[in-house]
GUSE-589663 format. One record per residue: x, y negated, z negated of N, C-alpha, C in turn; residue in one letter. Coordinates in pm, whole numbers, plus 50000, padded with zeros to 5 digits. Each point is the difference from the previous one (the first is absolute). Last residue first. Layout:
REM residues N
XYZXYZXYZA;...
//
This chain:
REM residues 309
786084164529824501134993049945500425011449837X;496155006950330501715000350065501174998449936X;495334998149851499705011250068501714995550085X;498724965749755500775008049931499645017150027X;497994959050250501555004649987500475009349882X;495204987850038501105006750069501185002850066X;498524977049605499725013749988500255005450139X;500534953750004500835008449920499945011949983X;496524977550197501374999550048500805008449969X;496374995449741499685006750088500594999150092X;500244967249689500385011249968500085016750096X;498584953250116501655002449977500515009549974X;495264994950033500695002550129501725003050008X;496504990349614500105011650030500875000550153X;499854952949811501205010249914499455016750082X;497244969050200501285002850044501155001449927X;495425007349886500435004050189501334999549987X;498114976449610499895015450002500795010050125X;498854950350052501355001549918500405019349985X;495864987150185500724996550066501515003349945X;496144998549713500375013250066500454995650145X;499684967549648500835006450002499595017250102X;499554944150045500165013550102500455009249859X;500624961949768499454998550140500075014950049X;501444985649534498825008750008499565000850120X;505194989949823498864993650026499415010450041X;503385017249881499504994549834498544986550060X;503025042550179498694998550026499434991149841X;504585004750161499224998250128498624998949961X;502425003049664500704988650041499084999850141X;500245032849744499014997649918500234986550074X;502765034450188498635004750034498784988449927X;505264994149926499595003050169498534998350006X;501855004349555500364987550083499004994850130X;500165042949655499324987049910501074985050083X;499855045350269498434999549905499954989349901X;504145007750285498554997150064498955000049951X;504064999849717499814987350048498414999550168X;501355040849734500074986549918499534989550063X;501905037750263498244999249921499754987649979X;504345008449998498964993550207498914998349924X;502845018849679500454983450014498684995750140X;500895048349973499044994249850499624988350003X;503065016050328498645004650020499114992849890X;504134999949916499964993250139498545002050033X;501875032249655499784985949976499794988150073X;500365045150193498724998449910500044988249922X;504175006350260498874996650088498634997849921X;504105010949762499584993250039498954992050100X;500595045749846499574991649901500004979150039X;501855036350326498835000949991498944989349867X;504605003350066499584991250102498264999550002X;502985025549654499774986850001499594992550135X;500135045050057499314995049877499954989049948X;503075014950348498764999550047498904993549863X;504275006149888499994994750085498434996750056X;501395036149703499324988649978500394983150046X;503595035250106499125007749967499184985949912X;502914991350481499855004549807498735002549978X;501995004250561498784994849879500025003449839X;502045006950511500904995649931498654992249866X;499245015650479500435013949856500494991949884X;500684972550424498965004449962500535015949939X;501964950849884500495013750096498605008649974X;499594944949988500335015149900499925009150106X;499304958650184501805000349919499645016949920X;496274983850216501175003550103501014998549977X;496314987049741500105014250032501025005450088X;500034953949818500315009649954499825015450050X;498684967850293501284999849958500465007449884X;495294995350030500305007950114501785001650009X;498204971149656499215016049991500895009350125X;500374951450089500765004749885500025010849996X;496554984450236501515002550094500975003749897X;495814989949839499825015150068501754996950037X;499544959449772499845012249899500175014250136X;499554953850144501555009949986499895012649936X;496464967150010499975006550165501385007949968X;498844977249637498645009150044500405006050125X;502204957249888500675012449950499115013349971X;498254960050278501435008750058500825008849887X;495774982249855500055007950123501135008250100X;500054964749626499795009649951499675011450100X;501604959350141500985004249946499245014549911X;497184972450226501005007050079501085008249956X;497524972249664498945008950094500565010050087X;501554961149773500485015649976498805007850001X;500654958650230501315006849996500305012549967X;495434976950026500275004650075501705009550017X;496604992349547501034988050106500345009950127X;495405015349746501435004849950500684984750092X;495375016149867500804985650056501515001949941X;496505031750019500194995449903500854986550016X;498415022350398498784997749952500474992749818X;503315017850297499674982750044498624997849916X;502485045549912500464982849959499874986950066X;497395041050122499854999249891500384988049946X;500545012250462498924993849954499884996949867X;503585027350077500294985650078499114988649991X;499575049549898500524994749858500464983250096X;497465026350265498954995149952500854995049836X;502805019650377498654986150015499184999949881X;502465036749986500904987250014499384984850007X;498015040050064499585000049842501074989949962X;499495014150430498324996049962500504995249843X;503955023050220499364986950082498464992949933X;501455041449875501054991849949499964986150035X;497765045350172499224985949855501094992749943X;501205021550408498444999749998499604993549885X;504805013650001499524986350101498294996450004X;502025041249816500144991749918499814984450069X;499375038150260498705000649892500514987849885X;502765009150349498844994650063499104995849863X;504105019349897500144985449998498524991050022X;500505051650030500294996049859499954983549973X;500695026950426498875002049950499534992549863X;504204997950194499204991250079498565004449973X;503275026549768500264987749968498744987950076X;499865049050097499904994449849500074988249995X;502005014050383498424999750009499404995249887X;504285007350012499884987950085498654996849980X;502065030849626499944998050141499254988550035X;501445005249553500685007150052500305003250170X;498224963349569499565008550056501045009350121X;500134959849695500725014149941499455010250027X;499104950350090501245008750001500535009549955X;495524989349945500264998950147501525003549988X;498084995249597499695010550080500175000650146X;501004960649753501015014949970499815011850078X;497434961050034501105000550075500425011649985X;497334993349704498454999150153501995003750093X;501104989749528499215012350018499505003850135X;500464954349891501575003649987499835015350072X;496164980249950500374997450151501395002749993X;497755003249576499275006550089500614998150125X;501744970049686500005014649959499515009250110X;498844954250100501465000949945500255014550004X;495494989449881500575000150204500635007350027X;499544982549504499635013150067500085002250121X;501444953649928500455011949943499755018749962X;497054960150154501295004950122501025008149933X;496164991349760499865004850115501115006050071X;500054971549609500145013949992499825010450080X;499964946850131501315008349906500435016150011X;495464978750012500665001050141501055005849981X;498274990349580499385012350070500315001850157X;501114958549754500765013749956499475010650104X;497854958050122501705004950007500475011749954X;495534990649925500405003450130501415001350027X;496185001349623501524994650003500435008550137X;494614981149967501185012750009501574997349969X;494564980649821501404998550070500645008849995X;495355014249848500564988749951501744999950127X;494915008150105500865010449946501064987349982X;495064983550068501054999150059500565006649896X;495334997849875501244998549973501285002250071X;494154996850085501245006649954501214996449947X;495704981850235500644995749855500785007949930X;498214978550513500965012149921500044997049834X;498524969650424499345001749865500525016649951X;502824978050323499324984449933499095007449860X;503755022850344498885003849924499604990149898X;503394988750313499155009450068498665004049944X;503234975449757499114993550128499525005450083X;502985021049682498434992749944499604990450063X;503605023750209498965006249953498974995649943X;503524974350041499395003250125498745005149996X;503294992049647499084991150027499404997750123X;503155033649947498805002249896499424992749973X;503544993450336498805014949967498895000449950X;503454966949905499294996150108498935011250023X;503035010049690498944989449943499584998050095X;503345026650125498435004049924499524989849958X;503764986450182498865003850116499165005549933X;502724980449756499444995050013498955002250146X;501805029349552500734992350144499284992650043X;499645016849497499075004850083501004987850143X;501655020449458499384987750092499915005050143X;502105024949693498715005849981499104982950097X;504675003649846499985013450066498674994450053X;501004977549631500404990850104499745009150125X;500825016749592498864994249992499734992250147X;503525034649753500254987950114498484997250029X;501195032849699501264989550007499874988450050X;496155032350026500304996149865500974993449986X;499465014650438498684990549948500105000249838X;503145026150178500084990450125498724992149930X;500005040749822501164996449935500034983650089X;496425025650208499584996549830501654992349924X;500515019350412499524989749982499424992549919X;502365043550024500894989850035498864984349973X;498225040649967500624992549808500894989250108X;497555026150274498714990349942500684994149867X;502705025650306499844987750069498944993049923X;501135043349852500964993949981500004985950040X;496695032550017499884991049883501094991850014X;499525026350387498794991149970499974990049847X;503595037450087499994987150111498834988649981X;499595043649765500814991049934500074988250089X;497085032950223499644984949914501064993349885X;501645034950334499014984150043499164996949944X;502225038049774501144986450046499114990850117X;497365033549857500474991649877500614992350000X;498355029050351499124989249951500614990449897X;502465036850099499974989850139499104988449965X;500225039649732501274989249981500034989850092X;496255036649772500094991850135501214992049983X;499915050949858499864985049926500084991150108X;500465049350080498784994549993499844983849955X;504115031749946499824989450081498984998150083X;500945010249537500864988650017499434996450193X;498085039449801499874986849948500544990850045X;501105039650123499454998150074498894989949997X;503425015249735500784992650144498814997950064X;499465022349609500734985049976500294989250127X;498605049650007498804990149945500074985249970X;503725032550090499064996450128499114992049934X;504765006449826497934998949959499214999650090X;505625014249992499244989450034498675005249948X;504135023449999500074992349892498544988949962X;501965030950368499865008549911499534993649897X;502584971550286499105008550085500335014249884X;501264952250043499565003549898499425012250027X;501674974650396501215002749878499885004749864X;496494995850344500995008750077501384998649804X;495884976049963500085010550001500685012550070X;501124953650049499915004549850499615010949956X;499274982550458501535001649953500245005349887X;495524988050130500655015650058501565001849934X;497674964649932499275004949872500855019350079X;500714957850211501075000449877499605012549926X;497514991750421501645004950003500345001349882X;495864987150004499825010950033501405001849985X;499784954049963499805009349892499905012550023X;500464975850370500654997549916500655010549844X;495644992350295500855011950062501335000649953X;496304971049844500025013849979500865009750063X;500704951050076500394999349858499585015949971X;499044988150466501395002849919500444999149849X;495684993750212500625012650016501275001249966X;497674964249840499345010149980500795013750030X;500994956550202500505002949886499565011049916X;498384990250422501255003450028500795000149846X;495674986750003499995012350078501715005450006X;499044956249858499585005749894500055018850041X;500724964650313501614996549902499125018049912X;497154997750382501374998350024501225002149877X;494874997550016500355006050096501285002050033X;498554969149653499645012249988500025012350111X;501784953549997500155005249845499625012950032X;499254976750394501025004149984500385006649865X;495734985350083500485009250084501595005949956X;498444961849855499205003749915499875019250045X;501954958950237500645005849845499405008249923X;497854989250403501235004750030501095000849930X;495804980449930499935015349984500885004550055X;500404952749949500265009149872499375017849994X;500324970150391500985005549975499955003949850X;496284988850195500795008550060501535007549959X;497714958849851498865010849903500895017050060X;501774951650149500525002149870499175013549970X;498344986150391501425007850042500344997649837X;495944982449983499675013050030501475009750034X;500074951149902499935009849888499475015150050X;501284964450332500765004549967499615008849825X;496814985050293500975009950049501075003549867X;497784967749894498855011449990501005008850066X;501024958150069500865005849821499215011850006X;498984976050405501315007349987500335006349844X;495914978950112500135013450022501645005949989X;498834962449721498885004950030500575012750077X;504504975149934498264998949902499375007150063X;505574992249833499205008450067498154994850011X;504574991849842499544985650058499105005750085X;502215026049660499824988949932499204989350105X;501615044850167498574993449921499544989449926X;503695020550381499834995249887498884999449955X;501235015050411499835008749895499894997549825X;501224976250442498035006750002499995009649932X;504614977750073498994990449876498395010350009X;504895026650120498934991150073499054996149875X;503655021949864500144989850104499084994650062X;499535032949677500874995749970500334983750100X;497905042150122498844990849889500434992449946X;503095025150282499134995450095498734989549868X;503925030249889500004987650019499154992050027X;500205051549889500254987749920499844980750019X;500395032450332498485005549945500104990749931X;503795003650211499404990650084498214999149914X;504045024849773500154980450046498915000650047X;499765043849972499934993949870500104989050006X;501305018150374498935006450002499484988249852X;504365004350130499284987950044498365002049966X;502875033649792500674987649958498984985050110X;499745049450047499454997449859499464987750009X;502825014250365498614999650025499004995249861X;504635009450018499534986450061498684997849991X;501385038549858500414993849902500004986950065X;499055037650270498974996349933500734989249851X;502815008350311498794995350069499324997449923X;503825025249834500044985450021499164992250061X;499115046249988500384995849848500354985950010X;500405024850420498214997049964500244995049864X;503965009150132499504991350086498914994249964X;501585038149794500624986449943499604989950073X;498995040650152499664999249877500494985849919X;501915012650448498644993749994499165001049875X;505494989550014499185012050047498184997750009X;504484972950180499105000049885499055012050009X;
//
């Protein structure tokens, strides 16, 4: 076996338990539940829910949104070259140099952003039934107003937790197809084992905390696992494909649709950390510059990893 391939099948294990064991762990053990959570333990455990949403809150923007950014402009730079190689005498500079000033990167992650805000609007106009509240949030949120006896604010209204978990793992999905690819279709040994570390560093943090997520919405345990274990195939997939395409061997807007897809993947994360993740952790009023600490810590994780990754 040659050792490029060696290291390529390692780190495609490595993806693969790495992701099980992160995934699982909030999953299996009951001290992560909250429904039967009180006084200090539920306190823990909302400050690790506040963590890990700055570790979504990290990942969107240090990572999916960064990495979609650049490739959706470097993308376009190519096509806008190609065209002016084959139109050459014919072209506008002034035209070209319009077209590629236009933020496109921004645009396709927020099409992504609207696309997941009509999926659900369409999901709550058909299906009315969508929009009912689990019964661990109700527990939640009749928590909270026992915490805060004289509050006269207004508790943020119920989260549709299922879907928006859903849409989670399905952006993941996308992004960890991509997270692999690039690993298999790196060229040397070094590359490759360089490339995995950094994808292992927040792959692990941000595994856990989508594990925490569907116990916090009261997902059933079956497909809890079952959504994790198909979360954990996605990189190994990614990575298997990269090691079926002949390297050189790349169509033309190939890259471009991968890139477009990643910015919709990106869009979809948002979504759901700013009107799921982030309004969900801080919808009771206890500790909040405690809470503060520890979304800025998650995030501040993430950021530095993405000095590697």
């Amino acid at each position: 076996m040659e050792p490029l391939l060696g290291a390529k099948i390692g780190c495609l294990f490595a993806l693969l338990v790495l992701t099980l064991v992160c995934g699982l762990i909030p999953i299996c053990f009951k001290w992560f539940q909250t429904a039967t959570a009180t006084g200090c333990h539920r306190r823990i455990l909302s400050f690790l829910g506040c963590t890990s949403a700055g570790v979504f809150l990290g990942a969107g923007f240090m990572h999916m949104t960064a990495e979609a950014l650049e490739g959706i402009k470097s993308e376009i730079q190519n096509l806008m070259i190609q065209n002016r190689t084959k139109s050459e005498g014919h072209s506008d500079d002034d035209a070209d140099s319009a077209y590629m000033e236009y933020p496109y990167g921004e645009l396709i992650i927020s099409l992504g952003f609207f696309l997941v805000f009509l999926l659900e609007s369409l999901a709550l106009q058909c299906c009315p039934g969508t929009a009912e509240t689990p019964k661990v949030q109700e527990q939640e949120l009749g928590t909270a107003h026992e915490l805060e006896p004289h509050s006269h604010g207004l508790l943020p209204s119920p989260s549709r937790g299922p879907f928006r978990a859903l849409i989670l793992l399905l952006s993941l999905s996308f992004h960890s197809v991509f997270e692999g690819l690039a690993v298999g279709l790196q060229l040397t040994v070094a590359s490759t084992v360089q490339l995995c570390l950094a994808v292992l560093a927040h792959k692990g943090i941000v595994v856990f905390g989508v594990g925490l997520r569907l116990v916090q919405v009261g997902t059933e345990s079956r497909w809890a696992v079952l959504s994790i274990l198909s979360l954990a195939l996605m990189s190994p997939l990614g990575l298997a494909i990269g090691l079926a395409v002949p390297q050189g061997d790349s169509e033309a807007g190939q890259g471009l649709a991968q890139a477009v897809l990643e910015g919709m993947a990106a869009g979809t994360f948002l979504y759901v950390t700013f009107l799921e993740i982030l309004p969900r952790e801080l919808t009771s009023p206890e500790a909040p510059l405690a809470k503060w600490s520890c979304v800025a810590a998650g995030f501040a994780f993430m950021a530095v990893i993405a000095l590697w990754a």
